[in-house]
C-alpha positions in Angstrom: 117.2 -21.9 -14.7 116.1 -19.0 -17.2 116.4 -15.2 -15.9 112.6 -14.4 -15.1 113.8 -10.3 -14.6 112.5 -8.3 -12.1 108.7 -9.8 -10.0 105.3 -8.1 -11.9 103.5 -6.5 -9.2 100.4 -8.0 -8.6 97.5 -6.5 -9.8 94.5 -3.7 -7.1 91.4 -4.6 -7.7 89.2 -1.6 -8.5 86.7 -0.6 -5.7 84.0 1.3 -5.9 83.9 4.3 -3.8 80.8 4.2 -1.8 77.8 6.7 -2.6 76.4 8.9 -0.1 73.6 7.2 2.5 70.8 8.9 3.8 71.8 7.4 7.3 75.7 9.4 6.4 73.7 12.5 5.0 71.7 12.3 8.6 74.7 11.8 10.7 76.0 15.2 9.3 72.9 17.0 9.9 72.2 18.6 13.1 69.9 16.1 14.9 66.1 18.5 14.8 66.5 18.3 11.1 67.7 14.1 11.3 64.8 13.3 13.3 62.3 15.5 11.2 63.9 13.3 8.2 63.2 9.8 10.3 59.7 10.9 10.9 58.9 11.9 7.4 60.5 8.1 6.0 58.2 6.3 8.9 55.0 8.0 8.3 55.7 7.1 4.1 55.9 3.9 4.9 53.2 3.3 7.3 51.1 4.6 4.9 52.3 2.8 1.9 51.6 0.0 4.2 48.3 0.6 5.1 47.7 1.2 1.2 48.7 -1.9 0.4 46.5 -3.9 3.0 43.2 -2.1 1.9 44.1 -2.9 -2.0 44.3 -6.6 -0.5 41.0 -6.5 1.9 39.4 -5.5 -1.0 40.8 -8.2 -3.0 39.7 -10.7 -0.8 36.6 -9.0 -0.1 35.5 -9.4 -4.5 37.0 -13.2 -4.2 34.5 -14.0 -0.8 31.8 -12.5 -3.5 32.6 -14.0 -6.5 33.0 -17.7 -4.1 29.7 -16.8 -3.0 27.9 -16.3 -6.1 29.4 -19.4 -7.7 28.1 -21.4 -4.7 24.8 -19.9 -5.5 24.6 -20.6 -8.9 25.6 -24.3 -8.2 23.5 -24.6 -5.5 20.7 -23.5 -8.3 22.0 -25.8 -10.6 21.6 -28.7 -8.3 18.7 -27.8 -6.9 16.7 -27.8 -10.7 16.7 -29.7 -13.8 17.1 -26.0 -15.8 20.4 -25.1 -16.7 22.1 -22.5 -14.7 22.5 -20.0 -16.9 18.3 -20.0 -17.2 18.7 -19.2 -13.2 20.5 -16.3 -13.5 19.3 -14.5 -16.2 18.4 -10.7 -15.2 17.3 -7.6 -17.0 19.9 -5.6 -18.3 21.8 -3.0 -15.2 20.9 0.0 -17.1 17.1 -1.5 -17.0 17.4 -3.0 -13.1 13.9 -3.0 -11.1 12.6 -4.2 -8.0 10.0 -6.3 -10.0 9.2 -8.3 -6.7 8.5 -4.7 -4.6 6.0 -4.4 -8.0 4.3 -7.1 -7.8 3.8 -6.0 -4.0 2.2 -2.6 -5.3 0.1 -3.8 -8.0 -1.9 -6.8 -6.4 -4.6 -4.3 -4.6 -5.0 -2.2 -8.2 -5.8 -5.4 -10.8 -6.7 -8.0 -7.7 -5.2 -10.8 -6.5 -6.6 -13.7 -9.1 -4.4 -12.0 -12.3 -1.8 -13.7 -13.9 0.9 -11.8 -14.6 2.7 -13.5 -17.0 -0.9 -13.9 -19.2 -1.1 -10.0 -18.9 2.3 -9.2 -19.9 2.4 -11.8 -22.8 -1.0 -10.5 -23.9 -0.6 -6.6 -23.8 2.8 -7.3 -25.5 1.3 -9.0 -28.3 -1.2 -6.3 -28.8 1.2 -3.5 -28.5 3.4 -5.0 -31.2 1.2 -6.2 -33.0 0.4 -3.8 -36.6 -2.1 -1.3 -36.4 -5.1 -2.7 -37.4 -3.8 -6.2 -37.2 -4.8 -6.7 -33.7 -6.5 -9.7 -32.3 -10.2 -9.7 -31.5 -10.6 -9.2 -27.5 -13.4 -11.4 -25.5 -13.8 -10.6 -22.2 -11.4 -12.2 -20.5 -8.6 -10.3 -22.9 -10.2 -7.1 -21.9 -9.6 -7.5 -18.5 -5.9 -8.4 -19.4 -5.6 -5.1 -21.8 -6.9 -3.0 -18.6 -5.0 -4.7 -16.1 -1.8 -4.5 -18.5 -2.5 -0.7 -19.0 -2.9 -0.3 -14.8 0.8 -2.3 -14.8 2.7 0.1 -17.2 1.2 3.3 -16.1 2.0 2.7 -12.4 5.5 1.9 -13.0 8.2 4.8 -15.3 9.6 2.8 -17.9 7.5 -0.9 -17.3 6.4 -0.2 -20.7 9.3 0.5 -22.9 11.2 -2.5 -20.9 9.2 -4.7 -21.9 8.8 -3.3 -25.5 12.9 -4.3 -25.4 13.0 -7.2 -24.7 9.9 -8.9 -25.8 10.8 -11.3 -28.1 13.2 -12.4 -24.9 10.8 -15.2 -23.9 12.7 -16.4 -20.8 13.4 -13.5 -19.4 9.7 -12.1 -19.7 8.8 -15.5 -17.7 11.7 -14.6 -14.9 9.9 -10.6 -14.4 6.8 -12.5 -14.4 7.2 -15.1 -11.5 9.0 -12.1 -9.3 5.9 -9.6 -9.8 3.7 -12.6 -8.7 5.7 -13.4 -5.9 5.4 -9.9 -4.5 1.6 -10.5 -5.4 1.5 -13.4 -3.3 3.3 -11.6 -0.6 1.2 -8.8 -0.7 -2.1 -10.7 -0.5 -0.5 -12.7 2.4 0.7 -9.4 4.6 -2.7 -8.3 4.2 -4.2 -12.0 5.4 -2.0 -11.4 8.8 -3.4 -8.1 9.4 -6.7 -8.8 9.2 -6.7 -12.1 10.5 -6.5 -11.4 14.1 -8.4 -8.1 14.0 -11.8 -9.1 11.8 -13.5 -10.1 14.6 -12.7 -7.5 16.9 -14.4 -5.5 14.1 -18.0 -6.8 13.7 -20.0 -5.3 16.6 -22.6 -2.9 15.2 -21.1 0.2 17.3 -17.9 0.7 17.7 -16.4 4.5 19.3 -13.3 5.3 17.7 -11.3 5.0 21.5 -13.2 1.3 21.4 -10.1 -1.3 21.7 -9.8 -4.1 19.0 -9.9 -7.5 20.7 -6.9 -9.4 18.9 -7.4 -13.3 18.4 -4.4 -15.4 18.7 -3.1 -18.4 17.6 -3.1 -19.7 13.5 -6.7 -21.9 13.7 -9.4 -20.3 12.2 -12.0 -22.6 14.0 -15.2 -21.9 14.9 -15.4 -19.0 12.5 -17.6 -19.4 9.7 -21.3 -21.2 10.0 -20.1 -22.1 13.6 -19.5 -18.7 15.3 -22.7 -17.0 16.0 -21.8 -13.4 15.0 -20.2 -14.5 11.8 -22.3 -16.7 10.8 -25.2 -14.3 9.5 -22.5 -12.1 7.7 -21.7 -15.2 5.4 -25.4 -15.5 4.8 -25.9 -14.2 1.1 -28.6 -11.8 1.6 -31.1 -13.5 -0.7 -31.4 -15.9 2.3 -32.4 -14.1 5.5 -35.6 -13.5 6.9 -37.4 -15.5 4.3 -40.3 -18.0 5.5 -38.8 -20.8 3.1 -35.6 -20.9 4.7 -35.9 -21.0 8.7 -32.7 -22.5 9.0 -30.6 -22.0 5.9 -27.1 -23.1 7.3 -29.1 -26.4 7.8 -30.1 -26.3 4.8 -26.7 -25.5 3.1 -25.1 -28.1 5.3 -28.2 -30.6 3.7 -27.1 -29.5 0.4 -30.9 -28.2 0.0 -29.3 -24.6 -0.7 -25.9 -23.2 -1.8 -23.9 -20.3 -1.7 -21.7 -19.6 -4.5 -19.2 -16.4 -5.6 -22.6 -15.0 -7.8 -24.4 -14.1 -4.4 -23.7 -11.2 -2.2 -23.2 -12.2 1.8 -24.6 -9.9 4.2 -21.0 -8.3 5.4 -21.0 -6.2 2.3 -24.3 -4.1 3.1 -25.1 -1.8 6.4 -26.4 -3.8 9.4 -29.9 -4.5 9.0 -30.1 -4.4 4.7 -33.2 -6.0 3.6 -33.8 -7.9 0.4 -35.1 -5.6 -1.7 -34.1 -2.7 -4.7 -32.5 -0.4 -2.0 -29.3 -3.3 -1.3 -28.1 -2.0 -5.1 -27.6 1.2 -3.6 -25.7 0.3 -0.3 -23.8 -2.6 -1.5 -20.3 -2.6 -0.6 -21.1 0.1 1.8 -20.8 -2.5 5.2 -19.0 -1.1 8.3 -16.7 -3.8 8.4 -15.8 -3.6 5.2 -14.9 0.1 5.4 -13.6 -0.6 9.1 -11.5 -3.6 7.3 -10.5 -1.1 4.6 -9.1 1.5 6.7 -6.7 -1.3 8.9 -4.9 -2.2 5.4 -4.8 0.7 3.7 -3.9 3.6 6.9 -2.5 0.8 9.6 -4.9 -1.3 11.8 -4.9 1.5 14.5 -6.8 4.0 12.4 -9.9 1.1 11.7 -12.2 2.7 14.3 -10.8 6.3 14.0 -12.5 9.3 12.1 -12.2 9.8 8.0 -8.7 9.8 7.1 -7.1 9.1 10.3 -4.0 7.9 10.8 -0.3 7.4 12.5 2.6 8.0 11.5 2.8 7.6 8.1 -0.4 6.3 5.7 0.2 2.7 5.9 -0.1 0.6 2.5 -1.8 3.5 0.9 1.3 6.0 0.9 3.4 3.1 0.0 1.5 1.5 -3.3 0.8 5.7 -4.2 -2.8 5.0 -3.7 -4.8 8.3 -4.7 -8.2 7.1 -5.7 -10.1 4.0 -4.7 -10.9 1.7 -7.9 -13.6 -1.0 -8.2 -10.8 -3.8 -8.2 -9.3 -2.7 -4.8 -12.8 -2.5 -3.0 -13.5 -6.1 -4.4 -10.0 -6.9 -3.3 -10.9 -5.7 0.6 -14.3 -7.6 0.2 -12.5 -10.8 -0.8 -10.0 -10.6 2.1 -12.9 -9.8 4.7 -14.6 -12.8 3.5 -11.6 -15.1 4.0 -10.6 -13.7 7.4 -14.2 -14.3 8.5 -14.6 -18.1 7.1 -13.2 -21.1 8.8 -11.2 -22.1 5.8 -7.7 -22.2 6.7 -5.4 -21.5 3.8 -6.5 -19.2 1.0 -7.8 -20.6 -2.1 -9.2 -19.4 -5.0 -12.4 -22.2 -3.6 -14.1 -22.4 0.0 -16.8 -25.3 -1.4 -18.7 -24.0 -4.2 -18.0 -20.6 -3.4 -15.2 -19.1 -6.0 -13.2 -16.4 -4.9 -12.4 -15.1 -8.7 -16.4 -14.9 -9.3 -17.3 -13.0 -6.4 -14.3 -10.7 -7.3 -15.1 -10.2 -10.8 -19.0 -9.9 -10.0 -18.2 -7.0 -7.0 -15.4 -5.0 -10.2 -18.5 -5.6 -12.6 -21.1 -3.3 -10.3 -18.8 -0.4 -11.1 -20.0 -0.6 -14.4 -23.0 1.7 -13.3 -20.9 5.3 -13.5 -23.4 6.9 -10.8 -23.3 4.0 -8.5 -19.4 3.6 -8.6 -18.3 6.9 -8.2 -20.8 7.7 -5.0 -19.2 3.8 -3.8 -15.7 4.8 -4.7 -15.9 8.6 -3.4 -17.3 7.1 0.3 -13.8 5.0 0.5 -11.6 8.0 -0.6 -13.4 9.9 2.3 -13.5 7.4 4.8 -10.2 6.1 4.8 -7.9 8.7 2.5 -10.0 11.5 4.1 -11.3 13.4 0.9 -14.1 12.4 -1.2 -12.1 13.0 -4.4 -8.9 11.2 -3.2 -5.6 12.4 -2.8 -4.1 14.9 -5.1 -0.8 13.6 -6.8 2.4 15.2 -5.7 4.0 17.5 -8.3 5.4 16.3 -11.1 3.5 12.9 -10.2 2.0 11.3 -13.3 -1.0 9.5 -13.4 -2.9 7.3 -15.5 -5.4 9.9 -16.8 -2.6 12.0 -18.1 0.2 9.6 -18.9 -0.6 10.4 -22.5 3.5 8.6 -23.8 2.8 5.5 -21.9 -0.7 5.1 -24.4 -0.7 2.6 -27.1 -1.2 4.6 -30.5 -4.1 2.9 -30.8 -5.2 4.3 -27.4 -4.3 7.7 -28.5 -6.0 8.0 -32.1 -9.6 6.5 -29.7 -8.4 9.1 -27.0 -8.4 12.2 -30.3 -11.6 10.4 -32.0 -13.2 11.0 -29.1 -12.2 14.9 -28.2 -13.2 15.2 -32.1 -16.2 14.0 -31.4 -16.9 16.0 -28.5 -15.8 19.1 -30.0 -18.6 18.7 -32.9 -21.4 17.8 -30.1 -20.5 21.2 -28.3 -21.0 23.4 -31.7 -24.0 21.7 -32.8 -25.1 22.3 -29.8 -24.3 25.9 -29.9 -25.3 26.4 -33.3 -28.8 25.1 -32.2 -28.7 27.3 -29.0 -28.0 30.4 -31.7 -31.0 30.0 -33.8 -33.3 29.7 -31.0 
């Protein structure tokens, strides 16, 4: 057996001395400042806590949107041939409008017949166009240019939007089809106001404490050539108390006669207008019409109150910044009055041979006498917005007759010709008034 010498020792493991705790540095400290310490610990983590559950509330919060806006756009996608990404095109977020709440505001300044995409297509391709490369204009253009001009100047930066992005076809056609759908809502809103009321609105005196009646229920029967107050205020003028038609609504029904959107019904003039030369003057001047007027534009409790009454706030007028009546909106009222007081149920731009569009566009064209439409248009502004002159802008407002950057350059060098011209009218003038 070999000599092994004396046993090795077997070997300490090193341990680690342990580091101070705060729970050993607390049991040394005198127990005001240990529970001060606790408190201090419990009130970082709680809020370290509630930290983190808002970071994830509004995680979850962004996913619930983004889940929702994918369901959306599939839900488009399914619901449509077009690709989705046609569905949710938008304007650019540093050029975001309400183009819907536009469409809303315009309808009673260019009428409720205009299309809006035609407009904005056509007074894009003449504002682009080169000077003196610009397309001839008919008639119907014309309107478009002037409706196009009423567009842009009622609405800051409309004009320089659509300057941007008009070679962006699609997206055009999406601002298009939400400005006529706020048209369409517009035109309806004003349909349901009227509706119930017209009737309760026809009697030849009315006091301004005289209640409206209000008609219920969604028919419209027994209006039109059946109701016998209405009847006579459909009548074109051209066909009462004449010897050759006794009975004209016979004679209508016969086919004998017809009444068509060239002739002016008896609702537009005073009670008792007579065929003759003096109508010209008084057309468009009807009590009901005014009366009708005042319920869309101020609210339907001022229709029988003084000039310029109403509650509250000014109705429609305050919100579309109505300050002047125009030919277009008066036409507009007279084409809603007409509706609500004819037995045809849903509105159409026909009722028989009558056309809506005509009658409008015949009504806008008597404002082409200067004398007879600014007495017309100064009666409206005093009935229903209470001064004959309108209402004055607020400051800073701008308004079409002084938005000189939203004018075409085109606009602007006619705008100079004509102060040019004017200018050398007033000194031959004075130069003649000098020698005399």
């Amino acid at each position: 057996m070999a000599n092994t010498g004396p046993a090795t020792p077997p070997a300490t493991p090193h341990v680690t001395p342990p580091g101070p705790s705060v729970l050993s540095d607390m049991t040394n400290l005198p127990l005001p400042d240990a529970l001060a310490i606790a408190t201090a610990e419990l009130a970082k983590s709680k809020a370290d806590l509630e930290t983190t559950q808002s970071l994830l509330n509004g995680l979850t919060r962004k996913s619930r949107k983004r889940k929702r806006k994918r369901n959306a756009i599939a839900d488009d996608a399914e619901s449509s041939d077009a690709p989705a990404r046609n569905k949710v095109k938008t304007t650019p977020a540093e050029h975001t409008q309400d183009f819907f709440t536009h469409g809303r505001k315009i309808m009673r300044f260019i009428g409720p017949f205009e299309n809006i995409h035609s407009i904005i297509t056509h007074g894009l391709k003449m504002d682009t166009a080169l000077f003196g490369d610009e397309p001839d204009e008919g008639p119907l253009e014309l309107r478009m240019s002037e409706s196009w001009r009423i567009i842009y100047q009622k609405f800051p930066g409309f004009h320089d939007l659509m300057l941007s992005i008009h070679k962006d076809l699609p997206l055009i056609e999406d601002i298009s089809n939400q400005m006529a759908s706020g048209m369409d809502n517009a035109r309806s809103d004003d349909t349901g106001t009227l509706k119930p009321r017209i009737l309760g609105l026809l009697e030849k005196t009315l006091s301004p404490d005289a209640t409206v009646t209000l008609t219920t229920g969604s028919s419209k029967d027994g209006r039109g050539s059946a109701h016998p107050i209405v009847a006579p205020l459909l009548l074109p003028l051209e066909y009462t108390d004449k010897e050759e038609y006794p009975d004209p609504w016979t004679l209508i029904a016969a086919g004998e006669l017809d009444i068509n959107g060239k002739q002016f019904p008896c609702f537009l003039f005073p009670f008792g207008q007579v065929d003759d030369y003096t109508a010209l003057e008084t057309i468009l001047t009807g009590p009901i019409l005014l009366r009708s007027a005042k319920a869309l534009l101020m609210g339907p409790a001022s229709a029988l109150k003084g000039d310029g009454w109403h509650r509250g706030k000014a109705g429609n007028a305050s919100l579309i910044g109505l300050l002047t009546f125009t030919g277009r909106l008066i036409a507009y009222i007279a084409c809603q009055v007409r509706f609500n007081l004819s037995s045809q149920q849903d509105w159409n731009k026909l009722d028989g041979h009558f056309d809506y569009e005509e009658f409008f566009w015949c009504l806008v064209g008597l404002f082409d006498d200067e004398q007879y439409g600014s007495k017309t248009i100064a009666l409206y502004n005093r009935v229903v917005l209470g001064h004959a002159a309108g209402v004055a802008p607020a400051a800073g407002a701008v308004t079409s007759s002084i938005d000189v950057s939203s004018m075409t350059h085109l606009e602007r060098l006619k705008a100079a010709r004509t102060v040019a011209q004017a200018k050398a009218s007033a000194a031959v003038a004075a130069a003649a008034a000098a020698t005399c």
